[in-house]
mmCIF entry with sequence, helices, sheets and N, C-alpha, C, O atoms, coordinates in Angstrom:
data_MODEL
# 
_entry.id   MODEL 
# 
_entity.id                         1 
_entity.type                       polymer 
_entity.pdbx_number_of_molecules   1 
# 
_entity_poly.entity_id                      1 
_entity_poly.type                           'polypeptide(L)' 
_entity_poly.nstd_linkage                   no 
_entity_poly.nstd_monomer                   no 
_entity_poly.pdbx_seq_one_letter_code       
;(UNK)(UNK)(UNK)(UNK)(UNK)(UNK)(UNK)(UNK)(UNK)(UNK)(UNK)(UNK)(UNK)(UNK)(UNK)(UNK)
(UNK)(UNK)(UNK)(UNK)(UNK)(UNK)(UNK)(UNK)(UNK)(UNK)(UNK)(UNK)(UNK)(UNK)(UNK)(UNK)
(UNK)(UNK)(UNK)(UNK)(UNK)(UNK)(UNK)(UNK)(UNK)(UNK)(UNK)(UNK)(UNK)(UNK)(UNK)(UNK)
(UNK)(UNK)(UNK)(UNK)(UNK)(UNK)
;
_entity_poly.pdbx_seq_one_letter_code_can   XXXXXXXXXXXXXXXXXXXXXXXXXXXXXXXXXXXXXXXXXXXXXXXXXXXXXX 
_entity_poly.pdbx_strand_id                 A 
# 
loop_
_entity_poly_seq.entity_id 
_entity_poly_seq.num 
_entity_poly_seq.mon_id 
_entity_poly_seq.hetero 
1 1  UNK n 
1 2  UNK n 
1 3  UNK n 
1 4  UNK n 
1 5  UNK n 
1 6  UNK n 
1 7  UNK n 
1 8  UNK n 
1 9  UNK n 
1 10 UNK n 
1 11 UNK n 
1 12 UNK n 
1 13 UNK n 
1 14 UNK n 
1 15 UNK n 
1 16 UNK n 
1 17 UNK n 
1 18 UNK n 
1 19 UNK n 
1 20 UNK n 
1 21 UNK n 
1 22 UNK n 
1 23 UNK n 
1 24 UNK n 
1 25 UNK n 
1 26 UNK n 
1 27 UNK n 
1 28 UNK n 
1 29 UNK n 
1 30 UNK n 
1 31 UNK n 
1 32 UNK n 
1 33 UNK n 
1 34 UNK n 
1 35 UNK n 
1 36 UNK n 
1 37 UNK n 
1 38 UNK n 
1 39 UNK n 
1 40 UNK n 
1 41 UNK n 
1 42 UNK n 
1 43 UNK n 
1 44 UNK n 
1 45 UNK n 
1 46 UNK n 
1 47 UNK n 
1 48 UNK n 
1 49 UNK n 
1 50 UNK n 
1 51 UNK n 
1 52 UNK n 
1 53 UNK n 
1 54 UNK n 
# 
_struct_asym.id          A 
_struct_asym.entity_id   1 
# 
loop_
_struct_conf.conf_type_id 
_struct_conf.id 
_struct_conf.pdbx_PDB_helix_id 
_struct_conf.beg_label_comp_id 
_struct_conf.beg_label_asym_id 
_struct_conf.beg_label_seq_id 
_struct_conf.pdbx_beg_PDB_ins_code 
_struct_conf.end_label_comp_id 
_struct_conf.end_label_asym_id 
_struct_conf.end_label_seq_id 
_struct_conf.pdbx_end_PDB_ins_code 
_struct_conf.beg_auth_comp_id 
_struct_conf.beg_auth_asym_id 
_struct_conf.beg_auth_seq_id 
_struct_conf.end_auth_comp_id 
_struct_conf.end_auth_asym_id 
_struct_conf.end_auth_seq_id 
_struct_conf.pdbx_PDB_helix_class 
_struct_conf.details 
_struct_conf.pdbx_PDB_helix_length 
HELX_P HELX_P1 AA1 UNK A 2  ? UNK A 29 ? UNK A 2  UNK A 29 1 ? 28 
HELX_P HELX_P2 AA2 UNK A 31 ? UNK A 53 ? UNK A 31 UNK A 53 1 ? 23 
# 
_struct_conf_type.id          HELX_P 
_struct_conf_type.criteria    ? 
_struct_conf_type.reference   ? 
# 
loop_
_atom_site.group_PDB 
_atom_site.id 
_atom_site.type_symbol 
_atom_site.label_atom_id 
_atom_site.label_alt_id 
_atom_site.label_comp_id 
_atom_site.label_asym_id 
_atom_site.label_entity_id 
_atom_site.label_seq_id 
_atom_site.pdbx_PDB_ins_code 
_atom_site.Cartn_x 
_atom_site.Cartn_y 
_atom_site.Cartn_z 
_atom_site.occupancy 
_atom_site.B_iso_or_equiv 
_atom_site.pdbx_formal_charge 
_atom_site.auth_seq_id 
_atom_site.auth_comp_id 
_atom_site.auth_asym_id 
_atom_site.auth_atom_id 
_atom_site.pdbx_PDB_model_num 
ATOM 1   N N  . UNK A 1 1  ? -143.320 -15.224 40.090  1.00 0.00 ? 1  UNK A N  1 
ATOM 2   C CA . UNK A 1 1  ? -142.510 -15.335 38.891  1.00 0.00 ? 1  UNK A CA 1 
ATOM 3   C C  . UNK A 1 1  ? -143.342 -15.857 37.720  1.00 0.00 ? 1  UNK A C  1 
ATOM 4   O O  . UNK A 1 1  ? -143.235 -15.348 36.604  1.00 0.00 ? 1  UNK A O  1 
ATOM 5   N N  . UNK A 1 2  ? -144.162 -16.862 37.972  1.00 0.00 ? 2  UNK A N  1 
ATOM 6   C CA . UNK A 1 2  ? -144.997 -17.402 36.908  1.00 0.00 ? 2  UNK A CA 1 
ATOM 7   C C  . UNK A 1 2  ? -145.998 -16.369 36.416  1.00 0.00 ? 2  UNK A C  1 
ATOM 8   O O  . UNK A 1 2  ? -146.265 -16.277 35.218  1.00 0.00 ? 2  UNK A O  1 
ATOM 9   N N  . UNK A 1 3  ? -146.551 -15.593 37.339  1.00 0.00 ? 3  UNK A N  1 
ATOM 10  C CA . UNK A 1 3  ? -147.501 -14.555 36.939  1.00 0.00 ? 3  UNK A CA 1 
ATOM 11  C C  . UNK A 1 3  ? -146.833 -13.525 36.041  1.00 0.00 ? 3  UNK A C  1 
ATOM 12  O O  . UNK A 1 3  ? -147.421 -13.063 35.062  1.00 0.00 ? 3  UNK A O  1 
ATOM 13  N N  . UNK A 1 4  ? -145.609 -13.174 36.381  1.00 0.00 ? 4  UNK A N  1 
ATOM 14  C CA . UNK A 1 4  ? -144.879 -12.197 35.569  1.00 0.00 ? 4  UNK A CA 1 
ATOM 15  C C  . UNK A 1 4  ? -144.653 -12.740 34.162  1.00 0.00 ? 4  UNK A C  1 
ATOM 16  O O  . UNK A 1 4  ? -144.850 -12.027 33.178  1.00 0.00 ? 4  UNK A O  1 
ATOM 17  N N  . UNK A 1 5  ? -144.247 -13.987 34.069  1.00 0.00 ? 5  UNK A N  1 
ATOM 18  C CA . UNK A 1 5  ? -144.002 -14.591 32.761  1.00 0.00 ? 5  UNK A CA 1 
ATOM 19  C C  . UNK A 1 5  ? -145.291 -14.690 31.953  1.00 0.00 ? 5  UNK A C  1 
ATOM 20  O O  . UNK A 1 5  ? -145.286 -14.432 30.750  1.00 0.00 ? 5  UNK A O  1 
ATOM 21  N N  . UNK A 1 6  ? -146.380 -15.057 32.592  1.00 0.00 ? 6  UNK A N  1 
ATOM 22  C CA . UNK A 1 6  ? -147.659 -15.142 31.889  1.00 0.00 ? 6  UNK A CA 1 
ATOM 23  C C  . UNK A 1 6  ? -148.093 -13.771 31.383  1.00 0.00 ? 6  UNK A C  1 
ATOM 24  O O  . UNK A 1 6  ? -148.595 -13.647 30.266  1.00 0.00 ? 6  UNK A O  1 
ATOM 25  N N  . UNK A 1 7  ? -147.899 -12.738 32.209  1.00 0.00 ? 7  UNK A N  1 
ATOM 26  C CA . UNK A 1 7  ? -148.252 -11.387 31.780  1.00 0.00 ? 7  UNK A CA 1 
ATOM 27  C C  . UNK A 1 7  ? -147.368 -10.946 30.618  1.00 0.00 ? 7  UNK A C  1 
ATOM 28  O O  . UNK A 1 7  ? -147.849 -10.330 29.667  1.00 0.00 ? 7  UNK A O  1 
ATOM 29  N N  . UNK A 1 8  ? -146.097 -11.256 30.694  1.00 0.00 ? 8  UNK A N  1 
ATOM 30  C CA . UNK A 1 8  ? -145.163 -10.873 29.624  1.00 0.00 ? 8  UNK A CA 1 
ATOM 31  C C  . UNK A 1 8  ? -145.525 -11.584 28.327  1.00 0.00 ? 8  UNK A C  1 
ATOM 32  O O  . UNK A 1 8  ? -145.488 -10.981 27.255  1.00 0.00 ? 8  UNK A O  1 
ATOM 33  N N  . UNK A 1 9  ? -145.874 -12.857 28.422  1.00 0.00 ? 9  UNK A N  1 
ATOM 34  C CA . UNK A 1 9  ? -146.275 -13.613 27.232  1.00 0.00 ? 9  UNK A CA 1 
ATOM 35  C C  . UNK A 1 9  ? -147.525 -13.003 26.618  1.00 0.00 ? 9  UNK A C  1 
ATOM 36  O O  . UNK A 1 9  ? -147.618 -12.868 25.398  1.00 0.00 ? 9  UNK A O  1 
ATOM 37  N N  . UNK A 1 10 ? -148.484 -12.634 27.457  1.00 0.00 ? 10 UNK A N  1 
ATOM 38  C CA . UNK A 1 10 ? -149.729 -12.041 26.954  1.00 0.00 ? 10 UNK A CA 1 
ATOM 39  C C  . UNK A 1 10 ? -149.462 -10.701 26.273  1.00 0.00 ? 10 UNK A C  1 
ATOM 40  O O  . UNK A 1 10 ? -150.048 -10.397 25.234  1.00 0.00 ? 10 UNK A O  1 
ATOM 41  N N  . UNK A 1 11 ? -148.575 -9.905  26.866  1.00 0.00 ? 11 UNK A N  1 
ATOM 42  C CA . UNK A 1 11 ? -148.222 -8.617  26.255  1.00 0.00 ? 11 UNK A CA 1 
ATOM 43  C C  . UNK A 1 11 ? -147.573 -8.843  24.890  1.00 0.00 ? 11 UNK A C  1 
ATOM 44  O O  . UNK A 1 11 ? -147.885 -8.142  23.928  1.00 0.00 ? 11 UNK A O  1 
ATOM 45  N N  . UNK A 1 12 ? -146.687 -9.805  24.809  1.00 0.00 ? 12 UNK A N  1 
ATOM 46  C CA . UNK A 1 12 ? -146.034 -10.102 23.533  1.00 0.00 ? 12 UNK A CA 1 
ATOM 47  C C  . UNK A 1 12 ? -147.034 -10.616 22.503  1.00 0.00 ? 12 UNK A C  1 
ATOM 48  O O  . UNK A 1 12 ? -146.943 -10.274 21.324  1.00 0.00 ? 12 UNK A O  1 
ATOM 49  N N  . UNK A 1 13 ? -147.988 -11.438 22.942  1.00 0.00 ? 13 UNK A N  1 
ATOM 50  C CA . UNK A 1 13 ? -149.022 -11.919 22.023  1.00 0.00 ? 13 UNK A CA 1 
ATOM 51  C C  . UNK A 1 13 ? -149.847 -10.762 21.482  1.00 0.00 ? 13 UNK A C  1 
ATOM 52  O O  . UNK A 1 13 ? -150.171 -10.729 20.295  1.00 0.00 ? 13 UNK A O  1 
ATOM 53  N N  . UNK A 1 14 ? -150.188 -9.814  22.347  1.00 0.00 ? 14 UNK A N  1 
ATOM 54  C CA . UNK A 1 14 ? -150.950 -8.652  21.896  1.00 0.00 ? 14 UNK A CA 1 
ATOM 55  C C  . UNK A 1 14 ? -150.145 -7.805  20.918  1.00 0.00 ? 14 UNK A C  1 
ATOM 56  O O  . UNK A 1 14 ? -150.692 -7.287  19.945  1.00 0.00 ? 14 UNK A O  1 
ATOM 57  N N  . UNK A 1 15 ? -148.850 -7.662  21.173  1.00 0.00 ? 15 UNK A N  1 
ATOM 58  C CA . UNK A 1 15 ? -148.004 -6.904  20.254  1.00 0.00 ? 15 UNK A CA 1 
ATOM 59  C C  . UNK A 1 15 ? -147.924 -7.590  18.894  1.00 0.00 ? 15 UNK A C  1 
ATOM 60  O O  . UNK A 1 15 ? -147.934 -6.924  17.859  1.00 0.00 ? 15 UNK A O  1 
ATOM 61  N N  . UNK A 1 16 ? -147.845 -8.906  18.894  1.00 0.00 ? 16 UNK A N  1 
ATOM 62  C CA . UNK A 1 16 ? -147.808 -9.650  17.634  1.00 0.00 ? 16 UNK A CA 1 
ATOM 63  C C  . UNK A 1 16 ? -149.118 -9.462  16.872  1.00 0.00 ? 16 UNK A C  1 
ATOM 64  O O  . UNK A 1 16 ? -149.104 -9.273  15.656  1.00 0.00 ? 16 UNK A O  1 
ATOM 65  N N  . UNK A 1 17 ? -150.249 -9.513  17.577  1.00 0.00 ? 17 UNK A N  1 
ATOM 66  C CA . UNK A 1 17 ? -151.541 -9.302  16.927  1.00 0.00 ? 17 UNK A CA 1 
ATOM 67  C C  . UNK A 1 17 ? -151.639 -7.904  16.327  1.00 0.00 ? 17 UNK A C  1 
ATOM 68  O O  . UNK A 1 17 ? -152.169 -7.733  15.229  1.00 0.00 ? 17 UNK A O  1 
ATOM 69  N N  . UNK A 1 18 ? -151.125 -6.900  17.048  1.00 0.00 ? 18 UNK A N  1 
ATOM 70  C CA . UNK A 1 18 ? -151.145 -5.534  16.526  1.00 0.00 ? 18 UNK A CA 1 
ATOM 71  C C  . UNK A 1 18 ? -150.291 -5.420  15.272  1.00 0.00 ? 18 UNK A C  1 
ATOM 72  O O  . UNK A 1 18 ? -150.682 -4.762  14.308  1.00 0.00 ? 18 UNK A O  1 
ATOM 73  N N  . UNK A 1 19 ? -149.129 -6.057  15.280  1.00 0.00 ? 19 UNK A N  1 
ATOM 74  C CA . UNK A 1 19 ? -148.264 -6.014  14.103  1.00 0.00 ? 19 UNK A CA 1 
ATOM 75  C C  . UNK A 1 19 ? -148.912 -6.708  12.912  1.00 0.00 ? 19 UNK A C  1 
ATOM 76  O O  . UNK A 1 19 ? -148.773 -6.253  11.776  1.00 0.00 ? 19 UNK A O  1 
ATOM 77  N N  . UNK A 1 20 ? -149.617 -7.805  13.167  1.00 0.00 ? 20 UNK A N  1 
ATOM 78  C CA . UNK A 1 20 ? -150.321 -8.494  12.084  1.00 0.00 ? 20 UNK A CA 1 
ATOM 79  C C  . UNK A 1 20 ? -151.410 -7.614  11.497  1.00 0.00 ? 20 UNK A C  1 
ATOM 80  O O  . UNK A 1 20 ? -151.587 -7.579  10.279  1.00 0.00 ? 20 UNK A O  1 
ATOM 81  N N  . UNK A 1 21 ? -152.139 -6.905  12.344  1.00 0.00 ? 21 UNK A N  1 
ATOM 82  C CA . UNK A 1 21 ? -153.197 -6.012  11.870  1.00 0.00 ? 21 UNK A CA 1 
ATOM 83  C C  . UNK A 1 21 ? -152.619 -4.869  11.040  1.00 0.00 ? 21 UNK A C  1 
ATOM 84  O O  . UNK A 1 21 ? -153.218 -4.453  10.048  1.00 0.00 ? 21 UNK A O  1 
ATOM 85  N N  . UNK A 1 22 ? -151.468 -4.367  11.442  1.00 0.00 ? 22 UNK A N  1 
ATOM 86  C CA . UNK A 1 22 ? -150.836 -3.278  10.689  1.00 0.00 ? 22 UNK A CA 1 
ATOM 87  C C  . UNK A 1 22 ? -150.315 -3.776  9.350   1.00 0.00 ? 22 UNK A C  1 
ATOM 88  O O  . UNK A 1 22 ? -150.281 -3.012  8.385   1.00 0.00 ? 22 UNK A O  1 
ATOM 89  N N  . UNK A 1 23 ? -149.911 -5.027  9.269   1.00 0.00 ? 23 UNK A N  1 
ATOM 90  C CA . UNK A 1 23 ? -149.331 -5.570  8.044   1.00 0.00 ? 23 UNK A CA 1 
ATOM 91  C C  . UNK A 1 23 ? -150.398 -5.947  7.026   1.00 0.00 ? 23 UNK A C  1 
ATOM 92  O O  . UNK A 1 23 ? -150.103 -6.000  5.832   1.00 0.00 ? 23 UNK A O  1 
ATOM 93  N N  . UNK A 1 24 ? -151.618 -6.207  7.456   1.00 0.00 ? 24 UNK A N  1 
ATOM 94  C CA . UNK A 1 24 ? -152.661 -6.657  6.529   1.00 0.00 ? 24 UNK A CA 1 
ATOM 95  C C  . UNK A 1 24 ? -152.960 -5.662  5.410   1.00 0.00 ? 24 UNK A C  1 
ATOM 96  O O  . UNK A 1 24 ? -152.998 -6.079  4.252   1.00 0.00 ? 24 UNK A O  1 
ATOM 97  N N  . UNK A 1 25 ? -153.173 -4.375  5.681   1.00 0.00 ? 25 UNK A N  1 
ATOM 98  C CA . UNK A 1 25 ? -153.492 -3.457  4.580   1.00 0.00 ? 25 UNK A CA 1 
ATOM 99  C C  . UNK A 1 25 ? -152.382 -3.361  3.544   1.00 0.00 ? 25 UNK A C  1 
ATOM 100 O O  . UNK A 1 25 ? -152.667 -3.178  2.361   1.00 0.00 ? 25 UNK A O  1 
ATOM 101 N N  . UNK A 1 26 ? -151.131 -3.479  3.954   1.00 0.00 ? 26 UNK A N  1 
ATOM 102 C CA . UNK A 1 26 ? -150.033 -3.398  2.997   1.00 0.00 ? 26 UNK A CA 1 
ATOM 103 C C  . UNK A 1 26 ? -150.097 -4.538  1.995   1.00 0.00 ? 26 UNK A C  1 
ATOM 104 O O  . UNK A 1 26 ? -149.812 -4.355  0.812   1.00 0.00 ? 26 UNK A O  1 
ATOM 105 N N  . UNK A 1 27 ? -150.469 -5.705  2.474   1.00 0.00 ? 27 UNK A N  1 
ATOM 106 C CA . UNK A 1 27 ? -150.570 -6.837  1.567   1.00 0.00 ? 27 UNK A CA 1 
ATOM 107 C C  . UNK A 1 27 ? -151.696 -6.639  0.566   1.00 0.00 ? 27 UNK A C  1 
ATOM 108 O O  . UNK A 1 27 ? -151.546 -6.966  -0.611  1.00 0.00 ? 27 UNK A O  1 
ATOM 109 N N  . UNK A 1 28 ? -152.807 -6.113  1.016   1.00 0.00 ? 28 UNK A N  1 
ATOM 110 C CA . UNK A 1 28 ? -153.949 -5.952  0.132   1.00 0.00 ? 28 UNK A CA 1 
ATOM 111 C C  . UNK A 1 28 ? -153.742 -4.813  -0.856  1.00 0.00 ? 28 UNK A C  1 
ATOM 112 O O  . UNK A 1 28 ? -154.359 -4.817  -1.922  1.00 0.00 ? 28 UNK A O  1 
ATOM 113 N N  . UNK A 1 29 ? -152.901 -3.847  -0.541  1.00 0.00 ? 29 UNK A N  1 
ATOM 114 C CA . UNK A 1 29 ? -152.618 -2.776  -1.486  1.00 0.00 ? 29 UNK A CA 1 
ATOM 115 C C  . UNK A 1 29 ? -151.875 -3.298  -2.705  1.00 0.00 ? 29 UNK A C  1 
ATOM 116 O O  . UNK A 1 29 ? -152.003 -2.735  -3.792  1.00 0.00 ? 29 UNK A O  1 
ATOM 117 N N  . UNK A 1 30 ? -151.110 -4.352  -2.545  1.00 0.00 ? 30 UNK A N  1 
ATOM 118 C CA . UNK A 1 30 ? -150.291 -4.867  -3.634  1.00 0.00 ? 30 UNK A CA 1 
ATOM 119 C C  . UNK A 1 30 ? -150.899 -6.076  -4.330  1.00 0.00 ? 30 UNK A C  1 
ATOM 120 O O  . UNK A 1 30 ? -150.246 -6.674  -5.185  1.00 0.00 ? 30 UNK A O  1 
ATOM 121 N N  . UNK A 1 31 ? -152.115 -6.450  -3.996  1.00 0.00 ? 31 UNK A N  1 
ATOM 122 C CA . UNK A 1 31 ? -152.685 -7.652  -4.603  1.00 0.00 ? 31 UNK A CA 1 
ATOM 123 C C  . UNK A 1 31 ? -152.956 -7.469  -6.089  1.00 0.00 ? 31 UNK A C  1 
ATOM 124 O O  . UNK A 1 31 ? -152.928 -8.446  -6.836  1.00 0.00 ? 31 UNK A O  1 
ATOM 125 N N  . UNK A 1 32 ? -153.218 -6.247  -6.538  1.00 0.00 ? 32 UNK A N  1 
ATOM 126 C CA . UNK A 1 32 ? -153.486 -6.038  -7.965  1.00 0.00 ? 32 UNK A CA 1 
ATOM 127 C C  . UNK A 1 32 ? -152.257 -6.379  -8.799  1.00 0.00 ? 32 UNK A C  1 
ATOM 128 O O  . UNK A 1 32 ? -152.388 -6.781  -9.956  1.00 0.00 ? 32 UNK A O  1 
ATOM 129 N N  . UNK A 1 33 ? -151.055 -6.222  -8.222  1.00 0.00 ? 33 UNK A N  1 
ATOM 130 C CA . UNK A 1 33 ? -149.831 -6.558  -8.961  1.00 0.00 ? 33 UNK A CA 1 
ATOM 131 C C  . UNK A 1 33 ? -149.809 -8.049  -9.264  1.00 0.00 ? 33 UNK A C  1 
ATOM 132 O O  . UNK A 1 33 ? -149.441 -8.458  -10.366 1.00 0.00 ? 33 UNK A O  1 
ATOM 133 N N  . UNK A 1 34 ? -150.204 -8.867  -8.281  1.00 0.00 ? 34 UNK A N  1 
ATOM 134 C CA . UNK A 1 34 ? -150.166 -10.316 -8.477  1.00 0.00 ? 34 UNK A CA 1 
ATOM 135 C C  . UNK A 1 34 ? -151.250 -10.783 -9.430  1.00 0.00 ? 34 UNK A C  1 
ATOM 136 O O  . UNK A 1 34 ? -151.160 -11.892 -9.955  1.00 0.00 ? 34 UNK A O  1 
ATOM 137 N N  . UNK A 1 35 ? -152.267 -9.976  -9.669  1.00 0.00 ? 35 UNK A N  1 
ATOM 138 C CA . UNK A 1 35 ? -153.255 -10.302 -10.697 1.00 0.00 ? 35 UNK A CA 1 
ATOM 139 C C  . UNK A 1 35 ? -152.791 -9.792  -12.056 1.00 0.00 ? 35 UNK A C  1 
ATOM 140 O O  . UNK A 1 35 ? -153.065 -10.422 -13.078 1.00 0.00 ? 35 UNK A O  1 
ATOM 141 N N  . UNK A 1 36 ? -152.099 -8.672  -12.081 1.00 0.00 ? 36 UNK A N  1 
ATOM 142 C CA . UNK A 1 36 ? -151.702 -8.039  -13.338 1.00 0.00 ? 36 UNK A CA 1 
ATOM 143 C C  . UNK A 1 36 ? -150.556 -8.782  -14.014 1.00 0.00 ? 36 UNK A C  1 
ATOM 144 O O  . UNK A 1 36 ? -150.544 -8.911  -15.239 1.00 0.00 ? 36 UNK A O  1 
ATOM 145 N N  . UNK A 1 37 ? -149.600 -9.270  -13.242 1.00 0.00 ? 37 UNK A N  1 
ATOM 146 C CA . UNK A 1 37 ? -148.421 -9.924  -13.822 1.00 0.00 ? 37 UNK A CA 1 
ATOM 147 C C  . UNK A 1 37 ? -148.784 -11.182 -14.618 1.00 0.00 ? 37 UNK A C  1 
ATOM 148 O O  . UNK A 1 37 ? -148.308 -11.318 -15.745 1.00 0.00 ? 37 UNK A O  1 
ATOM 149 N N  . UNK A 1 38 ? -149.603 -12.114 -14.096 1.00 0.00 ? 38 UNK A N  1 
ATOM 150 C CA . UNK A 1 38 ? -149.958 -13.284 -14.920 1.00 0.00 ? 38 UNK A CA 1 
ATOM 151 C C  . UNK A 1 38 ? -150.775 -12.916 -16.156 1.00 0.00 ? 38 UNK A C  1 
ATOM 152 O O  . UNK A 1 38 ? -150.615 -13.527 -17.213 1.00 0.00 ? 38 UNK A O  1 
ATOM 153 N N  . UNK A 1 39 ? -151.646 -11.922 -16.024 1.00 0.00 ? 39 UNK A N  1 
ATOM 154 C CA . UNK A 1 39 ? -152.427 -11.488 -17.186 1.00 0.00 ? 39 UNK A CA 1 
ATOM 155 C C  . UNK A 1 39 ? -151.491 -10.950 -18.256 1.00 0.00 ? 39 UNK A C  1 
ATOM 156 O O  . UNK A 1 39 ? -151.649 -11.259 -19.437 1.00 0.00 ? 39 UNK A O  1 
ATOM 157 N N  . UNK A 1 40 ? -150.519 -10.148 -17.847 1.00 0.00 ? 40 UNK A N  1 
ATOM 158 C CA . UNK A 1 40 ? -149.545 -9.606  -18.791 1.00 0.00 ? 40 UNK A CA 1 
ATOM 159 C C  . UNK A 1 40 ? -148.721 -10.726 -19.416 1.00 0.00 ? 40 UNK A C  1 
ATOM 160 O O  . UNK A 1 40 ? -148.428 -10.692 -20.611 1.00 0.00 ? 40 UNK A O  1 
ATOM 161 N N  . UNK A 1 41 ? -148.349 -11.713 -18.615 1.00 0.00 ? 41 UNK A N  1 
ATOM 162 C CA . UNK A 1 41 ? -147.556 -12.832 -19.124 1.00 0.00 ? 41 UNK A CA 1 
ATOM 163 C C  . UNK A 1 41 ? -148.342 -13.647 -20.151 1.00 0.00 ? 41 UNK A C  1 
ATOM 164 O O  . UNK A 1 41 ? -147.755 -14.173 -21.096 1.00 0.00 ? 41 UNK A O  1 
ATOM 165 N N  . UNK A 1 42 ? -149.642 -13.756 -19.981 1.00 0.00 ? 42 UNK A N  1 
ATOM 166 C CA . UNK A 1 42 ? -150.460 -14.467 -20.960 1.00 0.00 ? 42 UNK A CA 1 
ATOM 167 C C  . UNK A 1 42 ? -150.750 -13.607 -22.179 1.00 0.00 ? 42 UNK A C  1 
ATOM 168 O O  . UNK A 1 42 ? -150.930 -14.130 -23.279 1.00 0.00 ? 42 UNK A O  1 
ATOM 169 N N  . UNK A 1 43 ? -150.795 -12.316 -21.998 1.00 0.00 ? 43 UNK A N  1 
ATOM 170 C CA . UNK A 1 43 ? -151.151 -11.410 -23.080 1.00 0.00 ? 43 UNK A CA 1 
ATOM 171 C C  . UNK A 1 43 ? -150.017 -11.249 -24.090 1.00 0.00 ? 43 UNK A C  1 
ATOM 172 O O  . UNK A 1 43 ? -150.280 -11.070 -25.279 1.00 0.00 ? 43 UNK A O  1 
ATOM 173 N N  . UNK A 1 44 ? -148.780 -11.309 -23.648 1.00 0.00 ? 44 UNK A N  1 
ATOM 174 C CA . UNK A 1 44 ? -147.640 -11.089 -24.547 1.00 0.00 ? 44 UNK A CA 1 
ATOM 175 C C  . UNK A 1 44 ? -147.592 -12.123 -25.678 1.00 0.00 ? 44 UNK A C  1 
ATOM 176 O O  . UNK A 1 44 ? -147.463 -11.721 -26.835 1.00 0.00 ? 44 UNK A O  1 
ATOM 177 N N  . UNK A 1 45 ? -147.688 -13.434 -25.407 1.00 0.00 ? 45 UNK A N  1 
ATOM 178 C CA . UNK A 1 45 ? -147.680 -14.388 -26.533 1.00 0.00 ? 45 UNK A CA 1 
ATOM 179 C C  . UNK A 1 45 ? -148.900 -14.242 -27.438 1.00 0.00 ? 45 UNK A C  1 
ATOM 180 O O  . UNK A 1 45 ? -148.799 -14.433 -28.650 1.00 0.00 ? 45 UNK A O  1 
ATOM 181 N N  . UNK A 1 46 ? -150.040 -13.908 -26.864 1.00 0.00 ? 46 UNK A N  1 
ATOM 182 C CA . UNK A 1 46 ? -151.245 -13.719 -27.677 1.00 0.00 ? 46 UNK A CA 1 
ATOM 183 C C  . UNK A 1 46 ? -151.044 -12.545 -28.624 1.00 0.00 ? 46 UNK A C  1 
ATOM 184 O O  . UNK A 1 46 ? -151.379 -12.637 -29.805 1.00 0.00 ? 46 UNK A O  1 
ATOM 185 N N  . UNK A 1 47 ? -150.509 -11.456 -28.125 1.00 0.00 ? 47 UNK A N  1 
ATOM 186 C CA . UNK A 1 47 ? -150.252 -10.296 -28.981 1.00 0.00 ? 47 UNK A CA 1 
ATOM 187 C C  . UNK A 1 47 ? -149.205 -10.614 -30.043 1.00 0.00 ? 47 UNK A C  1 
ATOM 188 O O  . UNK A 1 47 ? -149.291 -10.112 -31.163 1.00 0.00 ? 47 UNK A O  1 
ATOM 189 N N  . UNK A 1 48 ? -148.224 -11.437 -29.707 1.00 0.00 ? 48 UNK A N  1 
ATOM 190 C CA . UNK A 1 48 ? -147.219 -11.836 -30.689 1.00 0.00 ? 48 UNK A CA 1 
ATOM 191 C C  . UNK A 1 48 ? -147.855 -12.665 -31.798 1.00 0.00 ? 48 UNK A C  1 
ATOM 192 O O  . UNK A 1 48 ? -147.531 -12.480 -32.971 1.00 0.00 ? 48 UNK A O  1 
ATOM 193 N N  . UNK A 1 49 ? -148.755 -13.575 -31.441 1.00 0.00 ? 49 UNK A N  1 
ATOM 194 C CA . UNK A 1 49 ? -149.449 -14.377 -32.455 1.00 0.00 ? 49 UNK A CA 1 
ATOM 195 C C  . UNK A 1 49 ? -150.333 -13.509 -33.332 1.00 0.00 ? 49 UNK A C  1 
ATOM 196 O O  . UNK A 1 49 ? -150.364 -13.678 -34.551 1.00 0.00 ? 49 UNK A O  1 
ATOM 197 N N  . UNK A 1 50 ? -151.046 -12.588 -32.720 1.00 0.00 ? 50 UNK A N  1 
ATOM 198 C CA . UNK A 1 50 ? -151.909 -11.690 -33.492 1.00 0.00 ? 50 UNK A CA 1 
ATOM 199 C C  . UNK A 1 50 ? -151.061 -10.839 -34.426 1.00 0.00 ? 50 UNK A C  1 
ATOM 200 O O  . UNK A 1 50 ? -151.461 -10.579 -35.561 1.00 0.00 ? 50 UNK A O  1 
ATOM 201 N N  . UNK A 1 51 ? -149.907 -10.409 -33.966 1.00 0.00 ? 51 UNK A N  1 
ATOM 202 C CA . UNK A 1 51 ? -149.016 -9.621  -34.819 1.00 0.00 ? 51 UNK A CA 1 
ATOM 203 C C  . UNK A 1 51 ? -148.495 -10.431 -35.995 1.00 0.00 ? 51 UNK A C  1 
ATOM 204 O O  . UNK A 1 51 ? -148.320 -9.883  -37.083 1.00 0.00 ? 51 UNK A O  1 
ATOM 205 N N  . UNK A 1 52 ? -148.244 -11.715 -35.806 1.00 0.00 ? 52 UNK A N  1 
ATOM 206 C CA . UNK A 1 52 ? -147.773 -12.569 -36.898 1.00 0.00 ? 52 UNK A CA 1 
ATOM 207 C C  . UNK A 1 52 ? -148.883 -12.863 -37.898 1.00 0.00 ? 52 UNK A C  1 
ATOM 208 O O  . UNK A 1 52 ? -148.628 -12.964 -39.098 1.00 0.00 ? 52 UNK A O  1 
ATOM 209 N N  . UNK A 1 53 ? -150.110 -12.999 -37.413 1.00 0.00 ? 53 UNK A N  1 
ATOM 210 C CA . UNK A 1 53 ? -151.226 -13.337 -38.299 1.00 0.00 ? 53 UNK A CA 1 
ATOM 211 C C  . UNK A 1 53 ? -151.584 -12.160 -39.198 1.00 0.00 ? 53 UNK A C  1 
ATOM 212 O O  . UNK A 1 53 ? -151.809 -12.328 -40.397 1.00 0.00 ? 53 UNK A O  1 
ATOM 213 N N  . UNK A 1 54 ? -151.633 -10.971 -38.611 1.00 0.00 ? 54 UNK A N  1 
ATOM 214 C CA . UNK A 1 54 ? -152.057 -9.813  -39.412 1.00 0.00 ? 54 UNK A CA 1 
ATOM 215 C C  . UNK A 1 54 ? -150.850 -9.102  -39.907 1.00 0.00 ? 54 UNK A C  1 
ATOM 216 O O  . UNK A 1 54 ? -150.969 -8.094  -40.604 1.00 0.00 ? 54 UNK A O  1 
# 
């Protein structure tokens, strides 16, 4: 019984590792969004100031 449980736990651990590996590329595909949003948020007030000055 203990051997069965240990094998089942190991299988589940391997499945979790596979799911983590599959999820990694999806996160990296969207990283540019998290860089673009703060840049855009900083750019809007700067453009507003430039528009008021000129």
């Amino acid at each position: 019984m203990d051997d069965y449980l240990e094998q089942r736990i190991r299988v589940l651990e391997l499945e979790v590792e596979e799911l983590k590996e599959k999820a990694k590329p999806n996160r990296q595909d969207n990283t540019w969004i998290w860089a673009f949003i703060p840049i855009l948020a900083l750019l809007i007030p700067v453009l507003a100031l430039v528009g008021d000055i000129f």
